[in-house]
C-alpha positions in Angstrom: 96.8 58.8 101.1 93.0 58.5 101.5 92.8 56.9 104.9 95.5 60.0 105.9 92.7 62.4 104.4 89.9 60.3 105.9 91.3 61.0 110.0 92.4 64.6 109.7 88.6 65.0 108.4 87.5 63.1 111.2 89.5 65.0 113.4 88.6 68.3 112.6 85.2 67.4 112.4 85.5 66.2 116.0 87.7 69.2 117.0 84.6 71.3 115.8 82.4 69.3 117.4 84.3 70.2 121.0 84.4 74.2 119.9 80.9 74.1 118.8 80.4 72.0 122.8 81.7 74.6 124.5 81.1 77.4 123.0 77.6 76.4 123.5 78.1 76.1 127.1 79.9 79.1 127.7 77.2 81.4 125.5 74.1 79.5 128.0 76.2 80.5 131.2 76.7 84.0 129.7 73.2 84.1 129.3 72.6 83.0 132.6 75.3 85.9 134.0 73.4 88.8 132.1 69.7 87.6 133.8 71.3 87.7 137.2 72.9 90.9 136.5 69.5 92.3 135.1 67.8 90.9 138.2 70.1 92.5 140.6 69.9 95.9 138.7 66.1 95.8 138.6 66.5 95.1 142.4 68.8 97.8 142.6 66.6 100.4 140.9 63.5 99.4 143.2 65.8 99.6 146.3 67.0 103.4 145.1 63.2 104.4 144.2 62.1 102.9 148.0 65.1 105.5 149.4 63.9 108.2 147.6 60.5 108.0 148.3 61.7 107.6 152.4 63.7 110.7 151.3 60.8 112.6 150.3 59.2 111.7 153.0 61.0 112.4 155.5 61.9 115.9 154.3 58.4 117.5 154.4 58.5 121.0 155.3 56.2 120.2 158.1 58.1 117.4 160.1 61.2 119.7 159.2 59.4 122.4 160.8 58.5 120.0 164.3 62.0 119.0 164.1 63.0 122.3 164.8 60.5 123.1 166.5 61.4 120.5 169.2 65.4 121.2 168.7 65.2 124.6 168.8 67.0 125.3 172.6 70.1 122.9 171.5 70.2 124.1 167.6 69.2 127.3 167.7 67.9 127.2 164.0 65.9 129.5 162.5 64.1 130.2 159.3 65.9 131.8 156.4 65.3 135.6 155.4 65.9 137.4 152.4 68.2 139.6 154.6 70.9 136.8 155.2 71.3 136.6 151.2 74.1 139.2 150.1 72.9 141.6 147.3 74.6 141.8 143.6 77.1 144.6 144.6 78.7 141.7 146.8 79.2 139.8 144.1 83.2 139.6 143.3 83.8 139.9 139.3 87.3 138.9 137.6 89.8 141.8 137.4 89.3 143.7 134.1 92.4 142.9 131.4 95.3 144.5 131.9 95.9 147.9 129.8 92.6 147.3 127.6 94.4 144.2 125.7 92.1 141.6 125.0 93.7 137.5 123.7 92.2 136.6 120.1 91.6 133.0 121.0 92.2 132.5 116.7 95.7 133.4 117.8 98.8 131.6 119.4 98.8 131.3 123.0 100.8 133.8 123.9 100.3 136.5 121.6 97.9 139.2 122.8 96.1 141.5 120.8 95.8 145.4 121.7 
């Protein structure tokens, strides 16, 4: 019965030995995964400030202005008034409720309240 007990011991200490192996290896790769992924996101982040700085850039009121400027007889743009902007009386508001009844949102669904 001993030398029974003494190789399943042995075993299962080996079998942990394997887990404990690759788990080990498969943790260190992980590791290795999450740095590339932070690498590419840092890249990522300095890419996306770069095209928002070109942005900025090249959306200064000024070169906008000799843009049109110089595309004026094809695009025909001009600069915006106050008078192209409707007023509040153009404004469209939802219809009023139907015969003053108003829904108690407390209520059921369908049940309206005079």
């Amino acid at each position: 019965m001993r030398p029974f007990l003494y190789i399943v011991s042995f075993l299962a200490v080996m079998f942990l030995a394997f887990w404990a192996y690759r788990e080990n290896y498969t943790t260190q790769n992980m590791l290795k995964e999450v740095s590339s992924l932070n690498r590419q996101i840092a890249d990522l982040r300095t890419r996306l400030a770069m095209q928002n700085a070109e942005w900025a850039f090249l959306n200064r009121p000024d070169r906008l202005q000799d843009l049109v400027n110089a595309n004026f007889d094809r695009l025909q743009l001009l600069p915006m008034t106050a008078a192209q902007f409707g007023g509040p009386e153009q404004v469209t508001y939802p219809p009023e409720p139907l015969f003053g009844l108003t829904i108690d949102p407390n209520a059921a669904q369908d049940e309206l309240i005079p």
